[in-house]
Structures are given as structure tokens and as C-alpha cells.
N, C-alpha and C positions, 0 to 999 in steps of 0.2 A: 500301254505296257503289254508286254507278250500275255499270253494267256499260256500257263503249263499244263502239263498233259497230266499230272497227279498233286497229290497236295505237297507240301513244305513248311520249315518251319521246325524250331528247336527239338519241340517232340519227337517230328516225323525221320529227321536226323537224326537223333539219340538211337532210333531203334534197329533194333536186329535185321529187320525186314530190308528196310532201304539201303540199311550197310551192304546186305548181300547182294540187292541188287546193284548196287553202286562199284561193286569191287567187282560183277560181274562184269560189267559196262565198261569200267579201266580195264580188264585182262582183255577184254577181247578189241579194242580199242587200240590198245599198247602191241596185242598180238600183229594186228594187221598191219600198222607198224614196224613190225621186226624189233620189237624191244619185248624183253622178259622181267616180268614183277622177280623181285631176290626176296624177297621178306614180307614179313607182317605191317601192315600200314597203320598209320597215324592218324590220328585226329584233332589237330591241337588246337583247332578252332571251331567253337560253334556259336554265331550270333542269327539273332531275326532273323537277318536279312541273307545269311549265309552262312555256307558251314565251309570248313576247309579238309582234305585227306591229302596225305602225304606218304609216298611209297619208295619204296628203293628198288631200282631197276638198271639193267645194263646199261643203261648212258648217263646213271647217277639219280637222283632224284626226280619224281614227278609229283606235279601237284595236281588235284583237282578239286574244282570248286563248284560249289551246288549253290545257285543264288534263289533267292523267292522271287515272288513275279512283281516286285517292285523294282527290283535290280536286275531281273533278267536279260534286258536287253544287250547287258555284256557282251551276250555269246555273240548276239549278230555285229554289236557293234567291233568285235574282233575282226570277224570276219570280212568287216569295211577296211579295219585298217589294214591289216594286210595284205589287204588286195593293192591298197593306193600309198600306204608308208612302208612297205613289209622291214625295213632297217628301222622304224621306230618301237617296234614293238613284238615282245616274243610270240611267235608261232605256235600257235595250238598245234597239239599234237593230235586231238579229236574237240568236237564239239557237237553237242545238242542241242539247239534253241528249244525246241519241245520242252525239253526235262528242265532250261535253264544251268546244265554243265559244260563243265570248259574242262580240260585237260591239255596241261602244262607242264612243258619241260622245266627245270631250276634253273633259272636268272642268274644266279652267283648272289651276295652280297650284294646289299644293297649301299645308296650311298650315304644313307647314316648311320649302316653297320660299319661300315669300313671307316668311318671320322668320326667314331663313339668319343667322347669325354670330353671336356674342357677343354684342353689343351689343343683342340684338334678342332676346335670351330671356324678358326679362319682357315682352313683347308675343306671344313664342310660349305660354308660360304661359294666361296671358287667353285666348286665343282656344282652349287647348285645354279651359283650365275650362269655356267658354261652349259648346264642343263636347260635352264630357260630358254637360252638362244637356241638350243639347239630344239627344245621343243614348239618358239617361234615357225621355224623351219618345215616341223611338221604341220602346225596349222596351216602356214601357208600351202600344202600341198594338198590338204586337205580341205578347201576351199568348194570346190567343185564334187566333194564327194557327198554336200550338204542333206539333200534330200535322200540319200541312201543311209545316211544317219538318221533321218526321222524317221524313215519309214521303216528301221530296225526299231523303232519303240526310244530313243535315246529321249529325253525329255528338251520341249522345245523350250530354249530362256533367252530366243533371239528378242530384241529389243522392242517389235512391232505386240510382241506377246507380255511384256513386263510386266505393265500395268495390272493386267487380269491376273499375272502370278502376285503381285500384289496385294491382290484383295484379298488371296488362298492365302497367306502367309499371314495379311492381318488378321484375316477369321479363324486362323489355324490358332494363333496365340492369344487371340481375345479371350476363348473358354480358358485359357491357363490363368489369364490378367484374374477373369471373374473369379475365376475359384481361390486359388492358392497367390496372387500378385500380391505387392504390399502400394504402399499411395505412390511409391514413387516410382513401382512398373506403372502405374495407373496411367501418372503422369506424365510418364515416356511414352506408354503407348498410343496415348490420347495425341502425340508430339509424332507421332510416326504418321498417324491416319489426318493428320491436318497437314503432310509433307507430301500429300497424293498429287497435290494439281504440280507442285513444284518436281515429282517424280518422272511424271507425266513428259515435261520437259526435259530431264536427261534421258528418256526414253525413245523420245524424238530427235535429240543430238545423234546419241546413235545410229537413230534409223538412218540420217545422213552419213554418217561416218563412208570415208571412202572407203572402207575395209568391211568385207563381207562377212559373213557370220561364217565360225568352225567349231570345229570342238574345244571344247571349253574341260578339262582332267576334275578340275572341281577338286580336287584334291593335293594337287600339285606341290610332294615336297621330300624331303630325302629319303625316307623310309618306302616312294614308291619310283622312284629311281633305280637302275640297274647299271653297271659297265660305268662308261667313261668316254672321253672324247667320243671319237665316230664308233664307236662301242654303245651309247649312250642308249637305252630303251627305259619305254614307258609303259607301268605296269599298273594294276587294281583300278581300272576303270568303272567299277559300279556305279560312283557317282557322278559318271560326264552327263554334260547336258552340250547342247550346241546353244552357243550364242555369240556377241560378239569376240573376236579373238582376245580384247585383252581385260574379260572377264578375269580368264585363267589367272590371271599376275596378283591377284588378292592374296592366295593362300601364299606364293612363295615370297611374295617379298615381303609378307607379314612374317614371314618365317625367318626371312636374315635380319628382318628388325630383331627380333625374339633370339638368334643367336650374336645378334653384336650387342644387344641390352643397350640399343638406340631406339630413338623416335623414326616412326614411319618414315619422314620427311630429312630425315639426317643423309648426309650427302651420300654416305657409303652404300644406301638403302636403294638412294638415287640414281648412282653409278650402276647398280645391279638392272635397275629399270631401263637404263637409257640403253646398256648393251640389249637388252630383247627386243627393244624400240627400234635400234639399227637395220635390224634385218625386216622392215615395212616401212623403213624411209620411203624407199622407191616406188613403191603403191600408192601413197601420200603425200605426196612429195608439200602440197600445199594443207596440208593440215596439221593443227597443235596436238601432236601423238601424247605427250603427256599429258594434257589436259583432257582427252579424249579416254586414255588409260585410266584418269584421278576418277572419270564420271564412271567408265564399265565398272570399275570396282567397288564404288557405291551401290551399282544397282546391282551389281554380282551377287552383295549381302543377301538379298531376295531370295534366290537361287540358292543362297550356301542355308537360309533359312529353313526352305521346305525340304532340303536336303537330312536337317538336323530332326523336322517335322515327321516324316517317314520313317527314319530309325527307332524315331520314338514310339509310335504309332506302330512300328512293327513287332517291338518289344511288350507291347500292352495287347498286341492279338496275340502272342504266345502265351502272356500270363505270364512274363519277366518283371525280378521288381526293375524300376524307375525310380533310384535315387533324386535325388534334390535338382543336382548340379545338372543331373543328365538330362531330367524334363525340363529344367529353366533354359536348355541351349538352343533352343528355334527361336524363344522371343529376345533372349541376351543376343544372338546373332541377329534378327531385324532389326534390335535399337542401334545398332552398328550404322543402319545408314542413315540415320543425325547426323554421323560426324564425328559423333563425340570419342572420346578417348574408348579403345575398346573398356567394358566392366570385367571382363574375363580373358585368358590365352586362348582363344578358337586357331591356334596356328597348324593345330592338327586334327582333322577329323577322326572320331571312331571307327577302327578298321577291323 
């Protein structure tokens, strides 16, 4: 991970000092730009792992965001994309890798602001399928920028490395099993560490997979969504990692199960899959894309684990409490690759 130039972290956010500096760093930032701050800024967010400001300026709102050095790698890895999808994903308007700040123009609405309520779910649906393929498209072009993602610090969860993330995600949740588990985490977790040789092997599927490792959003689902058709961008990367391409498909198609109040495996779920599948016929032409999909996203659980493992873990270096639900969600997210029925909604990560 990046190494930052000063500290971070809920405290170091809350305070006077870093505000000032912080508002320094946007004016002159925004100056250089040709944009002018109008008003007083915001703060409407602040977690471990990052804090969020919000200003108003001549081209409408900007955002900037200050991540810790667990997430830092954001900055550079913007800077990847841009360079190789610049139509996937919004344009900094400045950035720091040092400091771990980004500074961001406003997105508009996102796409589960704009399809809020009941009523409006099979139109969330659509537009998330149409998001998927279209964020297929960035993977694939983003193929080749693979090594300029690791060496931005992006976390590696390509399939040659699973296993080892394996054994972090076992050890991460064993001290939770010990401490606070009841017999039947026990027995699940015991059920996960005797799934290692057989892990081992969808790890090795992988590794053949004729499709190369890309960025993987890790988070992938309407609330980080932007625009629409060829408008379509992708936003709140803190938690990508690179791996196989169709790690990504975990969060969103668990997410149209979740808004059609179906089973994973219901056809409508399906249809959603096969349209992202479409666009890697052609690179594959001799390989079972779904079956190949069904194994990345068991092993993706790993990944979406340590993922859950770190917020946690960022939260308890601050001295934030850690409700119940929120420290049980790294080991509830690894028993996920049993198989078994999820025990909890993980369809949306903490943002």
C-alpha cells in the first residue's frame, strides 16, 4: 500500500488543522484549474478509511476525498484509469498520491438515486445490467494496464495469489471465531479451513482461464454508478483489487437477486450474467464463461472478506465502536464460499 506523507484517520480529520490544510490544497488546486470555491464546505462524511468534503464552486459541486493508507492507492489507481478508460470514469480535477487525496468534480445522481423506491426496481435492474456490460468493456481494455495497477499499490486477488489471501482471511477471522464465535461459526469455520485443497483448485481453474486478470470494482452496484448508456462511469474505487475479470459479478448480480427478491440462480439473475458474459464470448470462445464466472465468485468471497477485514481493523486503530453485525462481516462474508445460502445481505459494502 502507498505509504502517506502525514498521518490520518477520524481524529486527524475532525481537526482544525487538517481542515485548514485541506481547504488550502482545494483552493489552490481548484485555482489552477480556473474554478472558484462559492461557499463554505461540507463534511458529510467521515469513516476509518476516509473522510469525504464537499464544496460549491463555478462548475457546481466538488468533492474531495482523503483516504488512509489502506485505501490510498485510489489516487494512482485513477490515474491508471484515465489514462486507459478516460470515458469510464470521472476525471480528477487534482490529485495527491502523497497525501492520498483526490479531488472531484460531481457525477450527477447516481443510479440508485435516480430509481430510489419500490416501484422503480425493475428500472434499477436495467440500468444495472446495462452498467455491467458496459463496465465488462472497461475490463477488457483495461487488460494490459494490469501491472500499472499493482504497482499503484491496488491489492493483488489475481487467482495465482488466492490461496495465500486465503490463509489472511482464515487467520483474520479465527481471533473473531476464538473470542466472540458461537459452535456453529466454529463449525463453519472449521468447514472453510478443510475447503483449502478444494480452493486450491478453483484457484488453478482460474489460473487457466483464457481471460487475463483486470480490475475487479469490488464494490460494484448502483449507489457507485454514475450517468447512463455511453454516459455510464465508474466511481468509489477504494476497494478494487485486480483479479480475475469476473470476480466483479459477485456484488452486482447478488444485488439484482436482492432487488427482484429471487434466488441467485433464477433466470432473471441469469440473463443479467449472460448479457456481461456476451462481451468475452470472443476471447473465449472455447470456454464455459458461466461456469468459470460461478468459480471467480466464490473465490471473489476471499477478497470481498479481507476487504470487510480492513474496515474493521481500521475502525478499532481509530477507537470507533464495532457493533455486533459490523465485526461479524469478514467471517459471515468467508463462510459465503461453502456455498451455502448467504446468512446475511453483504449486497452492499460500507461506504
Amino acid at each position: 500500500m502507498p505509504d502517506l506523507d502525514g498521518p490520518s484517520g477520524v481524529a486527524v480529520w475532525e481537526s482544525d488543522t487538517w481542515r485548514v490544510t485541506a481547504l488550502a490544497w482545494m483552493d489552490d488546486r481548484l485555482a489552477a484549474a480556473g474554478i472558484a470555491r462559492l461557499g463554505d464546505v461540507e463534511q458529510p462524511r467521515v469513516r476509518p478509511w476516509a473522510t469525504v468534503l464537499r464544496a460549491p464552486t463555478t462548475i457546481g459541486p466538488v468533492w474531495m476525498k482523503a483516504a488512509a493508507a489502506d485505501t490510498a492507492y485510489e489516487v494512482g489507481l485513477y490515474d491508471v484509469l484515465v489514462d486507459v478508460v478516460p470515458d469510464g470514469v470521472i476525471t480528477p480535477i487534482a490529485t495527491d498520491a502523497g497525501r492520498g487525496w483526490l479531488l472531484l468534480p460531481d457525477g450527477g445522481p447516481t443510479l440508485g438515486d435516480r430509481t430510489a423506491g419500490a416501484d422503480r426496481r425493475a428500472e434499477q435492474v436495467a440500468g444495472l445490467v446495462d452498467a455491467v456490460v458496459r463496465y465488462g468493456a472497461l475490463q477488457r481494455a483495461c487488460r494490459g494496464g494490469v501491472p500499472r495497477l499493482l504497482d499503484a499499490g491496488v491489492p493483488d486477488m489475481r487467482p495465482a495469489r488466492m490461496c495465500e489471501r486465503f490463509d489472511e482471511a482464515v487467520a483474520a477471522t479465527e481471533r473473531f471465531v476464538e473470542n466472540h464465535g458461537t459452535p456453529a461459526d466454529r463449525a463453519a469455520h472449521a468447514r472453510v479451513v478443510a475447503l483449502r485443497s478444494e480452493f486450491a483448485g478453483w484457484c488453478d481453474r482460474l489460473s487457466s482461464s483464457s481471460l487475463s486478470a483486470s480490475i475487479d470494482h469490488n464494490d460494484l452496484h448502483p449507489g457507485n454508478v454514475l450517468g447512463a448508456g455511453p454516459d455510464t462511469r465508474f466511481y468509489d474505487w477504494g476497494d478494487a483489487v485486480v483479479a480475475h475479470p469476473f470476480a466483479a459479478m459477485l456484488v452486482p448480480l447478488r444485488y439484482v437477486a436482492h432487488l427482484l427478491d429471487c434466488d441467485i440462480h433464477d433466470d432473471r439473475v441469469r440473463d443479467a450474467r449472460d448479457a456481461y458474459l456476451d462481451g468475452f464470448a470472443a476471447l473465449a470462445p472455447d470456454e464455459d464463461l458461466a461456469a468459470t464466472l460461478d468459480v471467480a465468485c466464490r473465490v471473489a468471497e476471499v477478497a470481498r472478506a479481507l476487504t470487510w477485514e480492513r474496515a474493521v481493523a481500521a475502525a478499532r486503530r481509530d477507537g470507533v465502536a464495532v457493533d455486533d453485525e459490523w465485526a461479524r462481516a469478514p467471517l459471515e462474508t468467508l463462510l459465503s464460499v461453502l456455498g451455502d445460502p448467504p446468512r446475511r445481505d453483504q449486497s452492499v459494502m460500507c461506504s
